[in-house]
N, C-alpha and C positions, 0 to 999 in steps of 0.2 A: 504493500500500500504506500509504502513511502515512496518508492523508486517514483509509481503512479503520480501522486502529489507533487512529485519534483518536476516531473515532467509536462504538467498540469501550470505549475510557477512557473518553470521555465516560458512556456509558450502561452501563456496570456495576453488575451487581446487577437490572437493572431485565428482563432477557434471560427471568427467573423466571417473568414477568408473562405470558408467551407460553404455558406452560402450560394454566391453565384454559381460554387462546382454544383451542388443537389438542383440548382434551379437546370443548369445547362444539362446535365445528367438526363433529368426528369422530360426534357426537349428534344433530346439526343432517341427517350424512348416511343415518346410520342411519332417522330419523325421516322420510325423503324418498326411500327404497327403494318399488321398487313389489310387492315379494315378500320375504317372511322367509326373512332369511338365516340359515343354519344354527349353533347355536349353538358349535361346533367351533372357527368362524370368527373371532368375537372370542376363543377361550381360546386357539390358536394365534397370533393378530397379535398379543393381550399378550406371549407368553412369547417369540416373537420378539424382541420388543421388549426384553424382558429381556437374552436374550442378549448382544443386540447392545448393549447397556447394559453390558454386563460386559466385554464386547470392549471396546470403543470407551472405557473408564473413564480412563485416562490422559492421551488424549488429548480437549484442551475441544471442537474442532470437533464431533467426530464424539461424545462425549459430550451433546452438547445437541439434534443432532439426533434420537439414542437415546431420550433423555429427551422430547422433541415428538412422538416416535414413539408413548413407551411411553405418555406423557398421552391420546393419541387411541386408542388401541387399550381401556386402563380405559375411556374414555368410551362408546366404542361397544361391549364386551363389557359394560359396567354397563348399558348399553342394553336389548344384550339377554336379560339375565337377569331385569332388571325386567318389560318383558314377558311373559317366560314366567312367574314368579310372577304373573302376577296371574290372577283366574278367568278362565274360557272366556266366548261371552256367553251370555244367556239365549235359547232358544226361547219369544217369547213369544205365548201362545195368543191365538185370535182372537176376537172377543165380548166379552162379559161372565163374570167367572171367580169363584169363592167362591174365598178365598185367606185365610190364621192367617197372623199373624208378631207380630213384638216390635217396640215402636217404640222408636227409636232416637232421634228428636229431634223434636220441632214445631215448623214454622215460622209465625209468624204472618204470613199477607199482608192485603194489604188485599182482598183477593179472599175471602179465607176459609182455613183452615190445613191444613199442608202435612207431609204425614207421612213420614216414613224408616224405612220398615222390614224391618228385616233377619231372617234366619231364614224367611224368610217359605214358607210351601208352598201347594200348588193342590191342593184338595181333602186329599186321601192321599196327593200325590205327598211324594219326599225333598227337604228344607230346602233354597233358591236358594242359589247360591254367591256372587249380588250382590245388591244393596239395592233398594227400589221407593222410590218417590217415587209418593203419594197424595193428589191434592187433595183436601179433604171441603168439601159443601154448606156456603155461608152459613148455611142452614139447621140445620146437624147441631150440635146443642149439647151435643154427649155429653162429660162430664168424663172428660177423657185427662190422661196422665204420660205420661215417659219410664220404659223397661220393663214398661209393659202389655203383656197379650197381648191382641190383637183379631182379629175375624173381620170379614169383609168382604165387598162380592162389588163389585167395579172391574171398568173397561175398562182397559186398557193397550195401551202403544204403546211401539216401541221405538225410541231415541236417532235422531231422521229423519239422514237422509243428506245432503251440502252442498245448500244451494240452489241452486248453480251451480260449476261445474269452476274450483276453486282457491278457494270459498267456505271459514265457515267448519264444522269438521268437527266437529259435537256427538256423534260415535259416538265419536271420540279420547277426548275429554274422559270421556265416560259410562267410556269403558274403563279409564282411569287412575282413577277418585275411586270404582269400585267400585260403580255403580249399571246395573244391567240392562235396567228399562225405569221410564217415570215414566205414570200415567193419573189417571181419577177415580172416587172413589167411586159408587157407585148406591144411594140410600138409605142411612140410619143406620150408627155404626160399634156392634159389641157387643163391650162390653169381657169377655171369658174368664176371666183371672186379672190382677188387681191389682199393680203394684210394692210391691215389699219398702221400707217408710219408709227412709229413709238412704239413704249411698249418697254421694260426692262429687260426680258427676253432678247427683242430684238438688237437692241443697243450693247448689249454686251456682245451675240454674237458678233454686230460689226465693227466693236473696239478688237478682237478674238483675231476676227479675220485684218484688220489693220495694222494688227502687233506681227501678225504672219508676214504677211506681205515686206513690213520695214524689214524684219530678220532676216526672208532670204533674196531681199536686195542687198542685202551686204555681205549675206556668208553664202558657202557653197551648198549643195544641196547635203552633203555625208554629214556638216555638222548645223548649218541652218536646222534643217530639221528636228536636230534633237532640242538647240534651242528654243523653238516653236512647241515641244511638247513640253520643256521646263516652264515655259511660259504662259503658254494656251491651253494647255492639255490635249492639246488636236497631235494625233500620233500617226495620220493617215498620209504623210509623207515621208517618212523614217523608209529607205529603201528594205526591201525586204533582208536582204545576208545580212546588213547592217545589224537589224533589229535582231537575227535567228545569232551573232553572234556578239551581243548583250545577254541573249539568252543562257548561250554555252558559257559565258565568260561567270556564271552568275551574277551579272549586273540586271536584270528585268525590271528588277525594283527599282531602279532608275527612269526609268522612263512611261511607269505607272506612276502615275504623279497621286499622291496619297499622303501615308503619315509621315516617311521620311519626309517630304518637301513641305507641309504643314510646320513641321518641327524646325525645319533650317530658317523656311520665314520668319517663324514667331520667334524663334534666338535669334536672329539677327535684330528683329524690330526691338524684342526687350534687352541687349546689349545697349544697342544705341539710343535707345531713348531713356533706360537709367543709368550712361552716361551722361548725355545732355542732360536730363535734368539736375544729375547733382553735381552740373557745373558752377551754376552760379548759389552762392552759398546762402541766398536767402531762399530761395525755389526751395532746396536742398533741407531747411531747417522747418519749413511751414507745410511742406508736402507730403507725403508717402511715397516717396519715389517708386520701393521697388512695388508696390501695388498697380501704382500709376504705370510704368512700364507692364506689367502684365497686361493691366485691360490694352494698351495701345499695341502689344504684340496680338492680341486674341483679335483685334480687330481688322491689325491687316492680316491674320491667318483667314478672318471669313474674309474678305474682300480675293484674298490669293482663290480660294476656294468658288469663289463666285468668278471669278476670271476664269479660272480652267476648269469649268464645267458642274460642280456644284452635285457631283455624281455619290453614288451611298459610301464606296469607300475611304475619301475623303471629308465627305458630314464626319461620319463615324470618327474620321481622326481628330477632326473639330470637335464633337461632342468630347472625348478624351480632354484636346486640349482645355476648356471651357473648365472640367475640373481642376485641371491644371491651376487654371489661373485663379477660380475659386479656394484653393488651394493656401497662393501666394498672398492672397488678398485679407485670408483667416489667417495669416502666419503661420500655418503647419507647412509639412513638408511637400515640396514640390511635388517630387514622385515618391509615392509610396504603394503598396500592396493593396492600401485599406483603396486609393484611392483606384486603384486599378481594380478591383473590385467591383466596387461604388460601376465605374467606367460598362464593365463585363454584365453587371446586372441590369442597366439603363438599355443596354444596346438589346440584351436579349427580351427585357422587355418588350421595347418598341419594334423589332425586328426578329421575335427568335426564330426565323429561316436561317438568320444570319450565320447560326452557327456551324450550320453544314458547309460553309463556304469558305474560298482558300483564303479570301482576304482577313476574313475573322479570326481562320484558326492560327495563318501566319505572326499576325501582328502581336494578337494576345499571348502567343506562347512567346515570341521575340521578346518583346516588352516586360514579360513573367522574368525569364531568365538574366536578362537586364539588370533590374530591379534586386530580386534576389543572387544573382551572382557576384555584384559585387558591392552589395550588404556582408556576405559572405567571405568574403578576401579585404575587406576595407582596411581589417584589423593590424594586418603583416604587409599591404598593400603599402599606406597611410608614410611609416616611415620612410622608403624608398622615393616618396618623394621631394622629401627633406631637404634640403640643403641650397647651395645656390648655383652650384655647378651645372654649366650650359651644356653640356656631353652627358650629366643625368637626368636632365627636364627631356633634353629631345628624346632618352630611351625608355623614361617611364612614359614619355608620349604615343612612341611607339608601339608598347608595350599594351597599351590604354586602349588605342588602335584595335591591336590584335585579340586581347582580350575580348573588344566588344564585336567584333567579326564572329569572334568564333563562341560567343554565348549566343550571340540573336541568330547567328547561322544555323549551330547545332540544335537549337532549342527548333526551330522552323524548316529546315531538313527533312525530317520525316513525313512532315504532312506536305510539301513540294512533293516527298515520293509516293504520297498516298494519293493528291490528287491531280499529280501531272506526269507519274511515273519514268520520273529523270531526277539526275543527280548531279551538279556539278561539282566537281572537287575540289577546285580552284578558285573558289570563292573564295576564299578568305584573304588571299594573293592580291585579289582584283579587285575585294571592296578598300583594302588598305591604303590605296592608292583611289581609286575614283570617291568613294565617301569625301574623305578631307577634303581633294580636289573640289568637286561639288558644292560642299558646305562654305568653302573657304575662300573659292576663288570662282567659279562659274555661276550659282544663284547669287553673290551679293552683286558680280557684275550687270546679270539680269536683271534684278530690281532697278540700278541704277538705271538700266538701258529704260528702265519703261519711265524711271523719272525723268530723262532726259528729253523722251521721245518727242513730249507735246511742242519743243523748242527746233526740232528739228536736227538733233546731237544724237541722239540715239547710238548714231555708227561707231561714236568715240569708248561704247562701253562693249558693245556688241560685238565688237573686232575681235578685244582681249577675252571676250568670255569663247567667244568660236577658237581661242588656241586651244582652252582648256578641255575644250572638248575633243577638239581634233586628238589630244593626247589620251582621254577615254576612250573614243573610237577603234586607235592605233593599237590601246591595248586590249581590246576585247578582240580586235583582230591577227592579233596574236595567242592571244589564249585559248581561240576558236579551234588553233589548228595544234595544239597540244594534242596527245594522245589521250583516248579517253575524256574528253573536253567535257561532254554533255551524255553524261552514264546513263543509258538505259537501263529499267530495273522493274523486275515483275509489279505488277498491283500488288500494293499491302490489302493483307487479309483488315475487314475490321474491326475483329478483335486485337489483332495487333497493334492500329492505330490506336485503341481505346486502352490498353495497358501502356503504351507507350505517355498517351494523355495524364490519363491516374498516377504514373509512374513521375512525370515531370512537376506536376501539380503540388505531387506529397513532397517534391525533392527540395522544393522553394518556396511553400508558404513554413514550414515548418525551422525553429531555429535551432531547438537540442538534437544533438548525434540521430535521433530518432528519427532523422529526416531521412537518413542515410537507406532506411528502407525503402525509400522511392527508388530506390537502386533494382531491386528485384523483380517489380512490374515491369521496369523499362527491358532489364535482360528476357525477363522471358516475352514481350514484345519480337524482340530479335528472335526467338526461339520458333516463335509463331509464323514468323514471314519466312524464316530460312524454312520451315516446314512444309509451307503451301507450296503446291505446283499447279498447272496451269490444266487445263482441260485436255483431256484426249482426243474429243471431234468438240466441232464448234459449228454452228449450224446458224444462220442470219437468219433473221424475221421472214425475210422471202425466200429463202432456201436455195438463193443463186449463189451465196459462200459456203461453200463446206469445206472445214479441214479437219485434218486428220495427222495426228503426230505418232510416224510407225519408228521401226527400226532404224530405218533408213533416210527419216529427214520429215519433216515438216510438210506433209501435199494440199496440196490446194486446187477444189474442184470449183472452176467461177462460170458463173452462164451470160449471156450478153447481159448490157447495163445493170450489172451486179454494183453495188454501191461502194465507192473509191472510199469516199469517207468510214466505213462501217471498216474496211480493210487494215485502215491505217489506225482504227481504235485496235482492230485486234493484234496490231505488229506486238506491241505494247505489254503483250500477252507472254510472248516469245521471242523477249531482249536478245538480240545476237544470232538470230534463225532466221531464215529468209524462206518464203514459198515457194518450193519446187510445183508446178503445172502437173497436173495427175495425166499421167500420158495413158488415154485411153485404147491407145491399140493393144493394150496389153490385158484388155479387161475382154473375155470372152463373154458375146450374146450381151454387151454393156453391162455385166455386171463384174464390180471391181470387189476383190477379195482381198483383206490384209486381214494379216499374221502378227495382230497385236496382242495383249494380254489375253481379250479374249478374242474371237472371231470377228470383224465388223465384214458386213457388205454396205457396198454402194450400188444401187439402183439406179440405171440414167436413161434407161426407157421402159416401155410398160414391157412387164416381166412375162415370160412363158414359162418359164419354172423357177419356182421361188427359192435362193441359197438356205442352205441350213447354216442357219446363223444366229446366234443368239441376240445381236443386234442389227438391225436396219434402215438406212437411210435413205432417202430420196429426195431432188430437187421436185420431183413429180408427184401426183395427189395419185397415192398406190390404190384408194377407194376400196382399202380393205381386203384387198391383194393379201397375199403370205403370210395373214395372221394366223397368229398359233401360240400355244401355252407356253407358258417360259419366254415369250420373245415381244421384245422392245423394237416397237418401227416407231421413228422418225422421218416425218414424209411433209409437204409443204403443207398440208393440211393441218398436221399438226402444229407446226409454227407459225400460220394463221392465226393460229386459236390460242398461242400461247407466247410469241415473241421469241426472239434467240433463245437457243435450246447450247447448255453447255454440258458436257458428260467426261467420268471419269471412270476409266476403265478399271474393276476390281477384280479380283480370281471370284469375289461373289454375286459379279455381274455389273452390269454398268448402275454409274451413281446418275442418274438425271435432274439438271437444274434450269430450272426456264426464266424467264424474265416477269410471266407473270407470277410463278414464286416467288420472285425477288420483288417486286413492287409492288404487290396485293391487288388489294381494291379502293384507293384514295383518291380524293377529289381531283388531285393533279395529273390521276392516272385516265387516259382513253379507256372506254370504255371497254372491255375484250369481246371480243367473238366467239357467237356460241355455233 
């Protein structure tokens, strides 16, 4: 009981931090139901909760349980009432459809631009209750705004279903951000009625597009461009190798303009504005400086935020910030736990989709390990910077550097390989160098460039910031072509992820030795992913991809207009294998026979005598062909009705996994086929 009690002192105050985990847990399970649970169900587990919270108040034990109680029960009722607010999905028509709506934003790609529009109706029908996404022709040089009304006539297609069972789910996504289906134009758009001049909307995109234009009058396009995204947030002229080797270099986060660039705004504004203020020494004695510099940093972080685009993952950095300054303003501590917390429990709040998404889980685990790692080293860290020797400031700076590379890195690592299944290893090399650069010399030149701009000086800041860049450019383009640059690397299982998560969580809210058990979840995390292996056949929604991993390699049976995109989720599948072409002359009467653990056939025309085999496949609807006891057909029919079929060959027979096991029956999910 003592040890208990010391442990219990030890770590006081910090018990708090457990909250937003039972909130996001409780979200985490909601969002992993295979059927919507009734909405009664979270208003009842809250108010239990309560109860027992009112009970239990006296007493701490049974108090904080209550209170982990009541945190997961708001999570999972916030859950689902999110859900139900959001619209139904679209039935969307099939062909070619005339359709009116309001655009809502243009995106420039390098393909050609990209419309959002809302309101939108089919012919005569009543106004969609979610948004389109509209490619238009290279060709279509029709002057468009935002708040035109246009007419049209598009194909559309709706949010496709995973590419494979436990892939990733783009009908989620479409369901949460309000978009029903995305297609393309067919011929010209006509624009109907005109936007009304003005407008905040309109005004900042064409300060947006005026900041672009000055930038790459004066720099080339390899580094204009990334100035244009530090600036604007517009990333749709970054050449493409450019941008794929930011990617490999681990720089991405660079040019997703987010918390990082939030953070270097708002330290630059409250550097320099509680300097200036506490220049002159009356200001200085009747003021609150460093307050006063908070709220002035927090104000040109929303204005920065409002210039490039004002999109969720930046709010989200701004809401962060916001505590922050709240923070500086109450005299506590700038960053701390409680407040990152506080931060973790607002967003799932207002947002809990949020937490299935990479920018949530990146930032919050970066910022976790941050935070706690060096609380954690401050102790033996502290003296080393002592002294006044200029050969020890530059290598505890370095030092400082490298340290926080590779806390926010490894801390954010894992779920990069969970939800983008790549690895680069040389991140830590490449933010050592682009970070400082960035912070120190390229964003304060851009701020100045845009102070300069209204006077017609612009070029004078713009020049110097386009070297600093050129020198990130150079070294991403060096790092690209390292060995190994951009590691592919199987899907983590997600139980992996989730011991990895719990693993990281216990490692850094907690301060006695006791922490050290976050150790364990994390190892067997790794135990869990080096475990999983990949599917034996993998079969696509339409049944024009089959593969098949024998002896001999990786085959791959594809039928015309089989889906490129579906192909290249499943490369992903089988890091360092490439698809051998199933060479059908070798298949007698079109049926292909392998010699894998257990027997497979493949069927690729209608059968006259059915293989003995205890599994079978087909791109063809066998209509009940070759059934027989003991034996598993997969035929297009069935992956109609069930979506990508993934299967794992056992000596006890094949394991079957389909997409509609994996996704259930949930609002965001299409309807299945019966």
């Amino acid at each position: 009981m003592g040890t208990i009690s010391a442990i219990i002192e030890a770590e006081r105050g910090r018990f708090s931090l457990l909250l937003p985990i039972a909130m996001g847990a409780a979200i985490l399970v909601y969002f992993n139901l295979k059927s919507e649970p009734p909405l009664w169900l979270g208003v009842s587990f809250t108010a239990a909760s309560l109860a027992a919270l009112a009970i239990g108040w006296r007493y701490p034990p049974t108090r904080f349980a209550a209170a982990l109680t009541l945190a997961a029960a708001l999570g999972f009722a916030r859950a689902e009432f999110r859900t139900a607010a959001m619209p139904p999905l679209l039935d969307v028509p099939f062909g070619a459809v005339a359709l009116t709506g309001s655009i809502s934003s243009i995106d420039t790609l390098p393909t050609g631009r990209r419309l959002t529009i809302t309101q939108a109706q089919f012919q005569t029908g009543p106004p969609l209750v979610r948004a389109l996404h509209i490619k238009l022709s290279t060709r279509d040089t029709t002057a468009l705004t935002p708040g035109d009304t246009i007419t049209l006539r598009a194909i559309l297609f709706k949010p496709e279903r995973p590419a494979y069972p436990g892939g990733w789910d783009s009908t989620r996504d479409a369901y949460f951000a309000g978009l029903g289906a995305s297609g393309f134009a067919i011929g010209p758009v006509c624009v109907t009625t005109s936007s009304k001049p003005g407008g905040m909307a309109l005004c900042v995109r064409g300060l947006r597009e005026v900041i672009a234009a000055n930038i790459m009058d004066v720099l080339p396009p390899e580094t204009g461009s990334i100035a244009v995204t530090l600036l604007t947030g517009l990333q749709t002229q970054i050449p493409a190798e450019e941008h794929q080797n930011f990617i490999a270099a681990g720089l991405a986060h660079l040019l997703a303009v987010a918390g990082l660039h939030v953070g270097i705004v708002m330290g630059l504004f409250f550097t320099a504005s509680r300097f200036l203020l506490s220049r002159p020494e009356r200001l200085a004695l009747r003021l609150p400086v460093k307050p006063a510099a908070a709220i002035i940093a927090l104000l040109a972080g929303g204005a920065y935020a409002l210039l490039t685009g004002a999109h969720l993952p930046i709010l989200r950095s701004l809401a962060m910030a916001s505590l922050v300054t709240v923070g500086v303003i109450a005299g506590r501590k700038a960053l701390s736990l409680r407040g990152l917390a506080l931060a973790a429990a607002a967003l799932l709040l207002a947002t809990p989709e949020a937490i299935i998404g990479v920018s949530f889980q990146m930032s919050f685990s970066a910022v976790l390990a941050l935070i706690a790692g060096y609380s954690a080293i401050s102790n033996w860290v502290g003296p080393l910077a002592e002294g006044t020797s200029h050969a020890r400031r530059v290598t505890v700076h370095l030092a400082g550097l490298f340290t926080t590379s590779l806390l926010a890195g490894g801390a954010s690592m894992p779920f990069a390989a969970y939800q983008f299944q790549q690895v680069q290893p040389y991140w830590i090399l490449a933010n050592l160098v682009a970070v400082p650069l960035t912070a120190l010399w390229i964003m304060p030149l851009g701020l100045l460039a845009l102070a300069l701009m209204p006077l017609g000086l612009g070029w004078l800041a713009i020049i110097p910031m386009g070297w600093g860049i050129a020198i990130v450019v150079r070294l991403t383009s060096i790092i690209a072509t390292w060995p190994d640059a951009m590691l592919r690397v199987p899907p983590m299982p997600g139980l992996a992820i989730l011991l990895f998560t719990g693993g990281l969580a216990w490692l850094c809210i907690w301060r006695s030795r006791s922490r050290l058990v976050g150790l364990i979840p994390i190892a067997a995390a790794l135990v869990v992913y080096l475990a999983a292996r990949p599917p034996d056949v993998l079969i696509s929604a339409d049944a024009k991809l089959i593969a098949i991993q024998t002896p001999a390699g990786l085959l791959l049976q594809r039928q015309p207009k089989a889906s490129s995109y579906t192909l290249t989720q499943w490369q992903a599948l089988w890091p360092g294998q490439s698809f051998t072409p199933l060479d059908t002359t070798n298949c007698p009467d079109n049926i292909c026979n392998f010699a894998t653990k257990i027997s497979v056939a493949l069927i690729l025309t209608a059968p006259g005598i059915c293989p003995n085999a205890p599994l079978i496949i087909s791109p063809l609807m066998l209509r009940g062909a070759c059934n027989a006891p003991e034996r598993k057909i997969i035929d297009r029919l069935s992956t109609y009705q069930n979506g990508a079929t993934a299967i794992w060959l056992t000596p006890h027979g094949p394991h079957i996994e389909t997409d509609r096991d994996d996704q259930g029956a949930r609002p965001w999910v299409p309807a299945w086929p019966e």
